[in-house]
C-alpha positions as CSV (number, residue, x, y, z in Angstrom):
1,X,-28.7,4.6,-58.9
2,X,-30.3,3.1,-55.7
3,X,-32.1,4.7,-54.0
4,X,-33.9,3.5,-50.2
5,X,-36.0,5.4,-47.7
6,X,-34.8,4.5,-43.8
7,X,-36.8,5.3,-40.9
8,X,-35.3,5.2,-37.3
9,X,-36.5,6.4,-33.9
10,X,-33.5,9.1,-33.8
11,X,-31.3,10.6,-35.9
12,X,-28.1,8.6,-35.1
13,X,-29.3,5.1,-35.3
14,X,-31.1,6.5,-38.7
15,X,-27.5,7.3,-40.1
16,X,-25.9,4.1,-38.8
17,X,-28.9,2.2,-40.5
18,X,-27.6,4.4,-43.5
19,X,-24.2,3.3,-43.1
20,X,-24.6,-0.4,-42.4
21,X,-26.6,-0.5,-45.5
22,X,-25.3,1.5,-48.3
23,X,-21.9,2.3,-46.9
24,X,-19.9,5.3,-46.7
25,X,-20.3,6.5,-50.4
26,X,-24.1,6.8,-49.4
27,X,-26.1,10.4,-50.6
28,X,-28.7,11.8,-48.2
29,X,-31.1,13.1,-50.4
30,X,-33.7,14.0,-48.0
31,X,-34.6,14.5,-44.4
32,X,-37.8,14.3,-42.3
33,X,-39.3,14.2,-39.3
34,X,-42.0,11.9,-39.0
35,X,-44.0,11.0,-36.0
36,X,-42.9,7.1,-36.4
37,X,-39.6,8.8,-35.8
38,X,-36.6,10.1,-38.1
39,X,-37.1,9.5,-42.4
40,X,-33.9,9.7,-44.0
41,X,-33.9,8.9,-48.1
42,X,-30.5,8.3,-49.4
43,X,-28.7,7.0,-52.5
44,X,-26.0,5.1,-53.9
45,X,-24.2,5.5,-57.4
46,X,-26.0,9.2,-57.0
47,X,-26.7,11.0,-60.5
48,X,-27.2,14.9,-59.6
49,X,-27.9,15.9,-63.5
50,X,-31.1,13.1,-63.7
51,X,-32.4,14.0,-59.8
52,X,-32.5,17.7,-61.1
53,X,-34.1,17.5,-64.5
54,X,-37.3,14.9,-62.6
55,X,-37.7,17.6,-60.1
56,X,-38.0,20.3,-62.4
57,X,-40.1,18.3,-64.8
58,X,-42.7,16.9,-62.2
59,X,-42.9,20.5,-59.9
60,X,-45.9,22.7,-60.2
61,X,-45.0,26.0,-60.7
62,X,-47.4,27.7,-58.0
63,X,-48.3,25.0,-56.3
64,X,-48.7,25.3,-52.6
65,X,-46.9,23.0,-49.7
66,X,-50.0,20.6,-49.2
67,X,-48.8,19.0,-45.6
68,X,-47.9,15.5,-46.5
69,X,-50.6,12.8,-45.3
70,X,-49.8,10.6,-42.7
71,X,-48.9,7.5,-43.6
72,X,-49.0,4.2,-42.1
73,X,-46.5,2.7,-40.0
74,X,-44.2,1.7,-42.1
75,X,-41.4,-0.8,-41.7
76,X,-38.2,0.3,-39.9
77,X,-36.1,-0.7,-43.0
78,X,-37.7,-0.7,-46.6
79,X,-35.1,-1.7,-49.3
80,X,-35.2,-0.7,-52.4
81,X,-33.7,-2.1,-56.0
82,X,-33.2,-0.5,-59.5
83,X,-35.5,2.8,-59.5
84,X,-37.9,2.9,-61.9
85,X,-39.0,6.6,-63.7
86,X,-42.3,6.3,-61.8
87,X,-40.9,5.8,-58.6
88,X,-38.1,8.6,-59.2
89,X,-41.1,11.0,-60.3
90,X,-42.8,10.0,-56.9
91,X,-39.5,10.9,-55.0
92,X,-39.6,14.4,-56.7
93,X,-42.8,15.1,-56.2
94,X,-42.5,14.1,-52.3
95,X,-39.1,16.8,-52.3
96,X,-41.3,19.3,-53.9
97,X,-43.6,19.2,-51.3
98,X,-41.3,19.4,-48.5
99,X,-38.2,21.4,-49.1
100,X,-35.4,18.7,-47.6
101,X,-32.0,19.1,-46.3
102,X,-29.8,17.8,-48.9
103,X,-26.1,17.1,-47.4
104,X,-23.8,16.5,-50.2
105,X,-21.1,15.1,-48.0
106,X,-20.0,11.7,-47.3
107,X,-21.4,9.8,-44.6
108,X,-18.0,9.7,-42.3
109,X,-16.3,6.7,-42.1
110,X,-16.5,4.3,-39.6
111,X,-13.7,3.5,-37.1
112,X,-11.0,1.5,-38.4
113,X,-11.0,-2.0,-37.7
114,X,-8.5,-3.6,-35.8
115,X,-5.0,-4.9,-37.3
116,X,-5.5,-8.6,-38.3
117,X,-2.6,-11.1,-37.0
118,X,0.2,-11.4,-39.5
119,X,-0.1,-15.2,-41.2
120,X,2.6,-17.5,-39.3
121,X,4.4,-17.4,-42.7
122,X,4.9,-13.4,-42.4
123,X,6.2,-13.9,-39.1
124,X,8.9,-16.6,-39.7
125,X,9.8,-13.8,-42.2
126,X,10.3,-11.0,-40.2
127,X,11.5,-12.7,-37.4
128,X,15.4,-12.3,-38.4
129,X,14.5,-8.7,-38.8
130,X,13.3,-8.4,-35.9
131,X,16.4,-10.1,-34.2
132,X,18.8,-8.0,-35.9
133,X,16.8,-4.9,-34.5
134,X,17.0,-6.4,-30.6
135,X,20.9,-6.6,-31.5
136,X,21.6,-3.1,-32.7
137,X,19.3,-1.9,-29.5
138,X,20.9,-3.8,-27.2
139,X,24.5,-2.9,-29.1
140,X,23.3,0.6,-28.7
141,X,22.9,0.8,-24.7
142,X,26.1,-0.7,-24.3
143,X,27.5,1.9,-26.5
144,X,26.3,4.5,-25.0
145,X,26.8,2.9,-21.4
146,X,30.5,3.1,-22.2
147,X,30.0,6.9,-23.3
148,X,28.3,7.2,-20.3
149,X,31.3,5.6,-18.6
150,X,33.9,7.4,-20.1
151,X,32.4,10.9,-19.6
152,X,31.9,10.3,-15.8
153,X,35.5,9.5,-15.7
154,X,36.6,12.1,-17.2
155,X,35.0,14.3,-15.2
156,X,35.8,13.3,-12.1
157,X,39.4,13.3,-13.1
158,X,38.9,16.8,-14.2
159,X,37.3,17.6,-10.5
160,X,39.6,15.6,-8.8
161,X,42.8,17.5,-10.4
162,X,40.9,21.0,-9.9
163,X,40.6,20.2,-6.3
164,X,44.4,19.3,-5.8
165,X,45.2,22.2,-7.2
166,X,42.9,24.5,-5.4
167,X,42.6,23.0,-2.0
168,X,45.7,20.2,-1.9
169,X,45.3,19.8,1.9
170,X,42.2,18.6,1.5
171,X,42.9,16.1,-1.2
172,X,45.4,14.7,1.4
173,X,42.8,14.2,4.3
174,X,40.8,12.4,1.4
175,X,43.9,10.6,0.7
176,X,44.1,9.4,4.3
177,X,40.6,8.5,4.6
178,X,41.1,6.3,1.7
179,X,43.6,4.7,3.2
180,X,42.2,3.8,6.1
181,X,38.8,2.5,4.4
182,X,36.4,4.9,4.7
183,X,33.4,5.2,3.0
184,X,32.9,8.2,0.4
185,X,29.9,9.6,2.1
186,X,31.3,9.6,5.5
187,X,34.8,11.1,4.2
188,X,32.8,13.8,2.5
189,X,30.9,14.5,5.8
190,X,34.3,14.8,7.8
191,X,36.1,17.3,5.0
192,X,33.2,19.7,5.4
193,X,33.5,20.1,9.3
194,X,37.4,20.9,8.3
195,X,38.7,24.5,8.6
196,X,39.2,26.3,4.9
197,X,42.2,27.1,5.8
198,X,44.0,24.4,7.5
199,X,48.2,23.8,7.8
200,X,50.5,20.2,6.6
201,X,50.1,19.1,10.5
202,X,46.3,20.1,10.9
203,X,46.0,17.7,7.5
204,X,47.6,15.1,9.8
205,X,45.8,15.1,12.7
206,X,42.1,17.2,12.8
207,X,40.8,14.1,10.6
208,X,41.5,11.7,13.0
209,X,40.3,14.1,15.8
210,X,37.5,14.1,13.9
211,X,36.4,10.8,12.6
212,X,37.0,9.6,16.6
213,X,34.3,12.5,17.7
214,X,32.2,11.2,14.9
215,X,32.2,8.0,16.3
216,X,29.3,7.0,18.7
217,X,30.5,4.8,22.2
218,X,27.7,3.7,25.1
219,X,30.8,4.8,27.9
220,X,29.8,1.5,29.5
221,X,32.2,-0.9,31.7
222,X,32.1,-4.3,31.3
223,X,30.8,-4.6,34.7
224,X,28.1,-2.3,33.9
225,X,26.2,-5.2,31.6
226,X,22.7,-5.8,33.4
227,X,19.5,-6.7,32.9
228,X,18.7,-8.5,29.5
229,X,20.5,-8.8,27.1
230,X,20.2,-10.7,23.5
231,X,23.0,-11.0,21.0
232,X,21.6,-10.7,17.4
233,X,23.8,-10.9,14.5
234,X,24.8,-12.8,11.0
235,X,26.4,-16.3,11.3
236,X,29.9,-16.7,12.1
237,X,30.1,-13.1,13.6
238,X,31.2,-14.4,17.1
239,X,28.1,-14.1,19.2
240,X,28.5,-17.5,22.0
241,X,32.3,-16.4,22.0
242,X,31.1,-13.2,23.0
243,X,28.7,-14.0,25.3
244,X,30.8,-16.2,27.2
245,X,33.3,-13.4,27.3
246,X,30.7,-10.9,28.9
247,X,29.6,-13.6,31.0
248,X,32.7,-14.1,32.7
249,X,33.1,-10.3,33.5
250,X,29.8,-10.8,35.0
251,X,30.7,-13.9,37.1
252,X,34.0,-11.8,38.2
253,X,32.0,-9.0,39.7
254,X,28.8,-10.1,41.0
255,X,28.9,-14.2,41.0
256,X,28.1,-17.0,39.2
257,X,24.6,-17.1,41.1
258,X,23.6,-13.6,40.0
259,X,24.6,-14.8,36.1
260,X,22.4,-16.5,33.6
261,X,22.6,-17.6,30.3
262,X,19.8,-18.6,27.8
263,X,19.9,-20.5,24.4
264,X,17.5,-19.7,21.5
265,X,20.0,-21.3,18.8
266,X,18.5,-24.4,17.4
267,X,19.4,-24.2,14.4
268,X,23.5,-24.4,14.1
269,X,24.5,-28.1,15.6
270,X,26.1,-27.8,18.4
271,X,25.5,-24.8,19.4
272,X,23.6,-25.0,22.6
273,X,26.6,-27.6,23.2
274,X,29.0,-24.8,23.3
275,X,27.4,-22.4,25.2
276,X,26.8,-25.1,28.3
277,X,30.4,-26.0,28.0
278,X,31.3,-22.2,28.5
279,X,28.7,-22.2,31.6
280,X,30.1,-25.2,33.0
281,X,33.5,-23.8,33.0
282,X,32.0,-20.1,34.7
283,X,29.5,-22.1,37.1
284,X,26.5,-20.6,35.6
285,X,23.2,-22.0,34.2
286,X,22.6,-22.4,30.9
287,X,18.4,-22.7,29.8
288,X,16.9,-23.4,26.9
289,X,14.2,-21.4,24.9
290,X,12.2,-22.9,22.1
291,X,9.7,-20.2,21.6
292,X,8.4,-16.5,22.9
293,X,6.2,-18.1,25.3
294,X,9.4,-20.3,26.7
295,X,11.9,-17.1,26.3
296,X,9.1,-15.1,28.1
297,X,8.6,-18.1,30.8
298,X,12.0,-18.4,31.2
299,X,13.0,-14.6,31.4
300,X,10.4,-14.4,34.5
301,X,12.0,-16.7,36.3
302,X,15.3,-15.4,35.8
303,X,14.1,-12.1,36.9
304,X,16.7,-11.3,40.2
305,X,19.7,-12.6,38.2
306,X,21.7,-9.3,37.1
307,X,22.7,-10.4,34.1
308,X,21.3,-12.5,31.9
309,X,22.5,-13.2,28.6
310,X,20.1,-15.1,25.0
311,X,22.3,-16.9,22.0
312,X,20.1,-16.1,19.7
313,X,20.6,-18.2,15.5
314,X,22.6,-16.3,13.3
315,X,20.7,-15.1,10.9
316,X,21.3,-13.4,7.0
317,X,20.1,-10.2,6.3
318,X,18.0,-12.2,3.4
319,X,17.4,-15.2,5.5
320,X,13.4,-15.5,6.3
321,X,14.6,-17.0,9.2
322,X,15.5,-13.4,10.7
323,X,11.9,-11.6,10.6
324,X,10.7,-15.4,12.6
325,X,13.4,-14.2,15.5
326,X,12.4,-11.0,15.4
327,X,9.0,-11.8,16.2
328,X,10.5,-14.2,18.7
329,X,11.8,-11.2,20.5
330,X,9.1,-9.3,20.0
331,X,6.8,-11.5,21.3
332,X,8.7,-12.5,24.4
333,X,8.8,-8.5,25.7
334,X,5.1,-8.5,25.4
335,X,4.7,-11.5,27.8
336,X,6.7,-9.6,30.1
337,X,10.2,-9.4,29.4
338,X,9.8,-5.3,29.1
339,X,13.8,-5.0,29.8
340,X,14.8,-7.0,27.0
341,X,17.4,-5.1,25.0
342,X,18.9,-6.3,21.7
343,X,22.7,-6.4,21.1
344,X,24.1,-5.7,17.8
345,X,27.5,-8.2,16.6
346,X,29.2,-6.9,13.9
347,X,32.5,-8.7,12.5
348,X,35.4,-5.9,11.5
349,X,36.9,-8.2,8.7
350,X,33.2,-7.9,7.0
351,X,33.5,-5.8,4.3
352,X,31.8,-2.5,4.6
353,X,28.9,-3.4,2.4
354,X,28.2,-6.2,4.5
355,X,28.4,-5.0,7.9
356,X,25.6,-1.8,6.2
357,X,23.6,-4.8,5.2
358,X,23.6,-6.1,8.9
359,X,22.2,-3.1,9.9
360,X,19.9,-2.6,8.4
361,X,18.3,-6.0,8.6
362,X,18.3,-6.0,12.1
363,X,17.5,-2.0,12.7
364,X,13.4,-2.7,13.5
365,X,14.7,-4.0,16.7
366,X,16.5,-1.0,17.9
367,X,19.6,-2.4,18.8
368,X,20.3,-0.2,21.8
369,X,24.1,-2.2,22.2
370,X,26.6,-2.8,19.2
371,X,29.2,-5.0,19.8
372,X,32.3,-5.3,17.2
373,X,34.3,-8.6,16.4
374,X,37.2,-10.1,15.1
375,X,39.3,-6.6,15.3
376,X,42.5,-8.7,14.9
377,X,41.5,-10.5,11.2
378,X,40.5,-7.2,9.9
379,X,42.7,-5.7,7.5
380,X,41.4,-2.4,8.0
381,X,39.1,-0.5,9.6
382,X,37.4,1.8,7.4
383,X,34.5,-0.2,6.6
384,X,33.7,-0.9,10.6
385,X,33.9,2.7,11.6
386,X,32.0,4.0,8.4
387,X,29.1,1.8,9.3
388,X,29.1,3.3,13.0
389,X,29.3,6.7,12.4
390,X,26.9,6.7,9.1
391,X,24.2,5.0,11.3
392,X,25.2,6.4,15.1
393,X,25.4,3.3,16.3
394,X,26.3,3.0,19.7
395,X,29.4,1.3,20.2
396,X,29.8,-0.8,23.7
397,X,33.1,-2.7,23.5
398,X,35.2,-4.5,21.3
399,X,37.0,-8.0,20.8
400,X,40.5,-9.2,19.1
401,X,40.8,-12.5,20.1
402,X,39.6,-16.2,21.2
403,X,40.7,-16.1,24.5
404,X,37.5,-15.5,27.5
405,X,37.5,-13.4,29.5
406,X,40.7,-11.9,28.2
407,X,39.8,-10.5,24.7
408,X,37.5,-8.1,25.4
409,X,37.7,-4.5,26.1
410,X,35.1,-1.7,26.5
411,X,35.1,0.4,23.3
412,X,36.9,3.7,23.4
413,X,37.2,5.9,20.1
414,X,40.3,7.4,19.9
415,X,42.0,4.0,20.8
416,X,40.1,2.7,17.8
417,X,41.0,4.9,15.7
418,X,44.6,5.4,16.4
419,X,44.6,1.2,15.5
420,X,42.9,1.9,12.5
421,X,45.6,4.8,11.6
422,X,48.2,1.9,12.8
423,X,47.1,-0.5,10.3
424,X,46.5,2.5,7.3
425,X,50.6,2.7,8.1
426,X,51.1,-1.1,7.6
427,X,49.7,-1.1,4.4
428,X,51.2,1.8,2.9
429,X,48.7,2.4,0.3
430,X,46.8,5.5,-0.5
431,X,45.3,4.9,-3.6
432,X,46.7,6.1,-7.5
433,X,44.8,9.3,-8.5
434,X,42.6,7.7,-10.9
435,X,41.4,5.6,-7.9
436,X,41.0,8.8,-5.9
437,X,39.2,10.6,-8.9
438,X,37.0,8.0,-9.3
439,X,35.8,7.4,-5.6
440,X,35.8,11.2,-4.7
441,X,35.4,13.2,-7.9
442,X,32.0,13.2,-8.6
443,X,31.4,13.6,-5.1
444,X,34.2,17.2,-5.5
445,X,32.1,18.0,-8.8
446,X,28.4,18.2,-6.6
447,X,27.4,15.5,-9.1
């Protein structure tokens, strides 16, 4: 048995003293409070049967408590090897004196330490284990993405079939909106503004009467363009064609003099070319802008014209380019260009994911005019009206060709929509009912 004596100012750094030093198998046999501090005598390899018999051996039988002398300042650590009998009769004597705590419990243990780094041997070892396990996971979430899959179809098929039966003039206006391209969310939005009760010809009709009143237009003339104006857009959308188009209705109604056009397009080659060519041919004067302080400058002096037109890049939703224009814009209304307006291009033979995309890039500049393209190479026009209505865009007029000033019309809903319907009979294709349960059937189910 070995036994040592500890003293500590407290109580807690006299038990980890304990602990450092004997362990966690360590035996308080005694505790006291000294004026040097805390006194703590413990034990290792602790025999209970010889600590009794020494105390009972070497304990007075009436002898009083004498209060224990003070001793001298004793080292904060005093080790202690093999115990002699003297020195174990000492110990007794000491605990007969004093009555001490005795705490038969383990010291408890000290926090585990952390997990040592497996040798690189052990981890060449496990490492096809731990492949196999990144396969089965990975074979897993496909699994159960094709579950996932499955169930969704079947439930829409199951919604989709319910809803024929219940309501089938419904599922025919849902049948016509797919045909003519539009969007799931907008085609919801125009079934619940239908009657519950509604008749073969109302199924016909009240959807197109409908998706025309849904449909957002400005009401403005061609002549009625003034002040100005900056076409904004993606590439390839049309915008010098346009402007030169509007430009010329401008010419025809108040003069070449009162017409201006401005170039901010640097970036395409040749296009500042072919936007002096078009004012050549109109007898109106094309100036560059390289900057907000030149587009600013040169909006000031163009001031009394009544319509003046900017070419402005075209620019990707993703492009970085586009938030540099922006701040072009920006910029040049707070030099003083406070009309400025910005013009939205969209292209009709985008798809309808694109033309959202458009949008919304170019929505922090409040486009207050939208202009749509290309109507005669779209296929349909689903994706071009979705876009409108879903973002009340309003619509000023319309293009379907290359010729100036010809192709160009102001934009009027029901003609747009009755071409739409026009091309929906053209193609002849409403969609198989696993096509319509899959685009409309979770939408049916509230899912």
């Amino acid at each position: 048995m070995k036994i040592k004596r500890f003293l500590a100012p407290d109580m807690r750094q006299a038990m980890r003293d304990v602990r450092t030093e004997q362990g966690a198998d360590a035996v308080i046999l005694s505790t006291r409070r000294l004026e040097e501090g805390i006194e703590i005598i413990a034990a290792v390899d602790y025999d209970e049967a010889l600590m009794r018999e020494a105390v009972r051996v070497n304990t007075p039988p009436t002898a009083a408590p004498a209060p224990a002398p003070a001793p001298s300042k004793p080292p904060v650590k005093e080790a202690v090897k093999e115990t002699p009998k003297e020195r174990l009769k000492e110990i007794a004597r000491e605990a007969s004196k004093e009555p001490a705590k005795e705490t038969r419990a383990a010291i408890p243990p000290p926090p585990p330490p952390p997990p040592m780094p497996l040798p690189t041997t052990e981890l060449a070892a496990l490492q096809p284990m731990i492949e196999q396990h990144a396969l089965e996971t990975a074979r897993m979430r496909t699994e159960l993405g094709g579950l996932r899959q499955l169930l969704e179809q079947q439930l829409s098929s199951l919604a989709w079939n319910d809803m024929e039966r219940r309501s089938p003039m419904r599922a025919r206006v849902l049948r016509d909106m797919s045909r003519l391209g539009i969007d799931t969310d907008v085609a919801r939005q125009l079934i619940d503004e239908l009657p519950e009760e509604i008749n073969a010809d109302q199924a016909r009709y009240l959807p197109l009467g409908l998706l025309s009143r849904s449909l957002k237009v400005s009401g403005r003339g061609l002549a009625d363009v003034c002040g100005v104006t900056a076409l904004v857009g993606p590439t390839g959308v049309g915008k010098t064609t346009t402007i030169a188009k509007l430009a010329a209705c401008a010419v025809m109604h108040h003069g070449p003099n009162k017409v201006a056009l401005v170039s901010t397009d640097h970036y395409r080659i040749g296009a500042a070319a072919q936007l002096e060519h078009y004012g050549r041919l109109l007898g109106v004067r094309v100036y560059p802008a390289y900057d907000a302080v030149g587009l600013a400058q040169t909006l000031h002096l163009l001031r009394d014209h009544h319509t003046v037109l900017v070419d402005t890049a075209g620019v990707g939703g993703n492009d970085p380019r586009l938030q540099q224009q922006m701040d072009v814009l920006r910029e040049a209304t707070a030099h003083g260009a406070a009309s400025l307006r910005a013009g939205l291009v969209l292209a009709a033979n985008a798809q309808a994911s694109a033309l959202d995309d458009s949008v919304r890039a170019y929505l922090p500049l409040k486009p207050s005019v939208c202009i749509a393209t290309k109507l005669d190479e779209a296929p349909s026009l689903g994706g071009l009206l979705s876009v409108l209505i879903r973002h009340r865009i309003p619509l000023d007029c319309t293009t379907d060709g290359q010729r100036v000033p010809e192709d160009i019309s102001a934009a009027d809903a029901r003609v747009l929509v009755c071409r739409a319907a026009q091309q929906q009979r053209k193609l002849g294709f409403g969609g198989d009912d696993l096509d319509m349960a899959e685009r409309f059937g979770m939408a049916v189910a509230g899912l």
